[in-house]
C-alpha positions as CSV (number, residue, x, y, z in Angstrom):
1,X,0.0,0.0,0.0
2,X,1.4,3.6,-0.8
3,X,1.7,5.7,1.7
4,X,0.9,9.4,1.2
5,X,3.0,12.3,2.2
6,X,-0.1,14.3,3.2
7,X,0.5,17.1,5.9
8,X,-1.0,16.6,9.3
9,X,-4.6,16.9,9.0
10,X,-6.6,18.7,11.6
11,X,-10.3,17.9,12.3
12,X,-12.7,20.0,11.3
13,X,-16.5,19.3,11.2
14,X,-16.9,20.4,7.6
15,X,-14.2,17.9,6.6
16,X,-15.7,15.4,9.1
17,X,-19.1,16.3,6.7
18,X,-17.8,15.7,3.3
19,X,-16.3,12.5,4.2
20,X,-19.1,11.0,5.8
21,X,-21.7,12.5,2.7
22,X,-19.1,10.7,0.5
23,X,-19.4,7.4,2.7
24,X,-23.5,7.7,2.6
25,X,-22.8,7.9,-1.3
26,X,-21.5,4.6,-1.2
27,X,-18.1,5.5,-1.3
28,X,-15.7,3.3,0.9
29,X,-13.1,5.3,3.6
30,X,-10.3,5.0,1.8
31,X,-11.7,6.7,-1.4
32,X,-13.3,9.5,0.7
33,X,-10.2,10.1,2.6
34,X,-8.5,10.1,-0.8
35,X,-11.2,12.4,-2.4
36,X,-11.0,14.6,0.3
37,X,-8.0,17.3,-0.1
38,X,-7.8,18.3,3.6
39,X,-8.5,14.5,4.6
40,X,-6.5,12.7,7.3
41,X,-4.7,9.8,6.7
42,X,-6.3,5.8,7.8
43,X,-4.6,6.2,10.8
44,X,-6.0,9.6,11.5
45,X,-9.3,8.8,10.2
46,X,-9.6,6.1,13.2
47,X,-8.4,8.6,16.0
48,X,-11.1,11.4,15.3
49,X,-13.8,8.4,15.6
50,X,-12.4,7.8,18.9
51,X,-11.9,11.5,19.9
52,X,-14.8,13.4,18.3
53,X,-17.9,11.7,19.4
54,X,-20.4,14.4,16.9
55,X,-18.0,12.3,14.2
56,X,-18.3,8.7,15.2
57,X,-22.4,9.6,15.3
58,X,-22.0,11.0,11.7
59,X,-19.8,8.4,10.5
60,X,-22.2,5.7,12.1
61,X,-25.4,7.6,10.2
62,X,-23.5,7.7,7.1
63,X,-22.9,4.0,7.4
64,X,-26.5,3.3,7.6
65,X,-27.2,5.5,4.7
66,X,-24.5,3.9,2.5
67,X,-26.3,0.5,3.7
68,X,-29.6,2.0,1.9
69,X,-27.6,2.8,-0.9
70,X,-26.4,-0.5,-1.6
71,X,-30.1,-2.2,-0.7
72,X,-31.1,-0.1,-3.8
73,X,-28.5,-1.1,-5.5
74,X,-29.5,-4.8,-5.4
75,X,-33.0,-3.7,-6.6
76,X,-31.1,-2.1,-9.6
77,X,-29.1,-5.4,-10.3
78,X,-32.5,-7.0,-9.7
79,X,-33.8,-5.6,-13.0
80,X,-30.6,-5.7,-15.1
81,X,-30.4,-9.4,-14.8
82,X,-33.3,-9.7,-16.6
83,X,-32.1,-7.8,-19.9
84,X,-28.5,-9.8,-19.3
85,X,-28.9,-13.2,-18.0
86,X,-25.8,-14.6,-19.0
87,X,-24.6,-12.6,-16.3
88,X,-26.6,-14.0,-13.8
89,X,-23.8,-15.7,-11.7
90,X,-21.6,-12.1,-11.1
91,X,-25.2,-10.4,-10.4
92,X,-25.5,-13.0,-7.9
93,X,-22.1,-12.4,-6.5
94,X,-22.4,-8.8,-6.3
95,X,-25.8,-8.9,-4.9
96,X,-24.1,-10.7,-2.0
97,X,-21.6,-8.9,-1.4
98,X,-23.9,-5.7,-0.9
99,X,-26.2,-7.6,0.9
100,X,-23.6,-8.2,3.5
101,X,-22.4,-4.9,3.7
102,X,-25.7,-3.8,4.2
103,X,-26.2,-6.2,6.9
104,X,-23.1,-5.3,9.0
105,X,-23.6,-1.3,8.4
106,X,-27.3,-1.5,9.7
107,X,-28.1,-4.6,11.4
108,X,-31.4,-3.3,12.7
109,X,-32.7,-2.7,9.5
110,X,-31.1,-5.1,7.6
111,X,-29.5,-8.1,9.8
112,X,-30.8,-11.6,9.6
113,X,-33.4,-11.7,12.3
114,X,-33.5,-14.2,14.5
115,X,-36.6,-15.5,16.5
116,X,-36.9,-17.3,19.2
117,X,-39.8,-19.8,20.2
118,X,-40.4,-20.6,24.2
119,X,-41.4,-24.1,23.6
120,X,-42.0,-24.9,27.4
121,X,-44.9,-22.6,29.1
122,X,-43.4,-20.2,31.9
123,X,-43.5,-21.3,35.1
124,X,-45.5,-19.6,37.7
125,X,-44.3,-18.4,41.3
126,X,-45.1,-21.3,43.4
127,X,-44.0,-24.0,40.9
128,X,-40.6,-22.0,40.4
129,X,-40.1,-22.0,44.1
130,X,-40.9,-25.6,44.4
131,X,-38.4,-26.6,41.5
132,X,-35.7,-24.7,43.6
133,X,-36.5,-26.0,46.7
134,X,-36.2,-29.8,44.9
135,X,-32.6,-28.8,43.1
136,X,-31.1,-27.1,46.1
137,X,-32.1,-30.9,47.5
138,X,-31.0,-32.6,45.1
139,X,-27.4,-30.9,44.8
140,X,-26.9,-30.5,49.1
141,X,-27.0,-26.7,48.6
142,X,-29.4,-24.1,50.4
143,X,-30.2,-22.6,53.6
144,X,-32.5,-25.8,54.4
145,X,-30.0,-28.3,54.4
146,X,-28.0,-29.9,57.0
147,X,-24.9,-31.5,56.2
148,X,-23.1,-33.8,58.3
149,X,-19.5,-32.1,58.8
150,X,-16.7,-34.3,57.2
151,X,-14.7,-35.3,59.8
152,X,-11.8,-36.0,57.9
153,X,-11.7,-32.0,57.1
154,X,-12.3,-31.5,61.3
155,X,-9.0,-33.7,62.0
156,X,-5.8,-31.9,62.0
157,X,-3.0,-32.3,59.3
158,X,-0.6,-34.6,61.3
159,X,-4.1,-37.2,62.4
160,X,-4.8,-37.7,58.3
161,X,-2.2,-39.9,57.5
């Protein structure tokens, strides 16, 4: 990777803007950093989202809005594989590819979601208490329960062996 011999960038929220708009756009960091002619370097880049919390909260909006952006894109793709079939299989790829990237920049709105069924009917009060009361039995644990001291642990060192 070739490394740039950019002057020290200071932040600035309209330079923190432009890169995030170009991130919403569907742009990727590096090519918005790159685009941008006061833009930090990678390195930088992370710091401010560490430092500036107004530009972790931008960067984090324009991460959801570039997940939109390639959502729409798949609907694009959706209708050009119609006119180009043959080209089904990189549609397919591509699609994917987005997809996940949409997924991982807005889970909420476009994660897998996951369900889960409670199979076995909740328990009420009483019966919960009861089921305690009959493992704390079980296992020789709970207020309860009296437990014949070991003795072997009551003898002294020298009187074990």
């Amino acid at each position: 990777m070739a490394t740039h011999n950019k002057r020290i960038a200071h932040y600035t929220p309209r330079i923190a803007d432009r890169i995030c708009e170009h991130i919403a756009l569907g742009g990727t960091i590096k090519a918005a950093l790159t685009q941008e002619p006061l833009g930090p370097s990678l390195a930088t880049f992370w710091k401010w989202l560490d430092a500036y919390p107004e530009f972790r909260d931008k960067f984090e909006r324009a991460q959801q809005l570039q997940a939109t952006m390639h959502a729409d894109r798949i609907l694009e793709m959706a209708t050009e594989v119609i006119s180009s079939p043959n080209k089904a299989g990189a549609y397919k790829v591509a699609s994917d590819i987005l997809k996940w990237q949409a997924e991982i920049r807005d889970p909420k709105k476009y994660g897998q979601k996951v369900q889960h069924e409670l199979k076995a009917p909740p328990l009420k009060a009483e019966d919960l208490k009861a089921e305690i009361k009959r493992l704390e039995e079980e296992l020789g644990v709970g207020t309860d329960v009296k437990q014949e001291p070991n003795k072997a642990t009551l003898q002294a060192p020298e009187q074990l062996q």
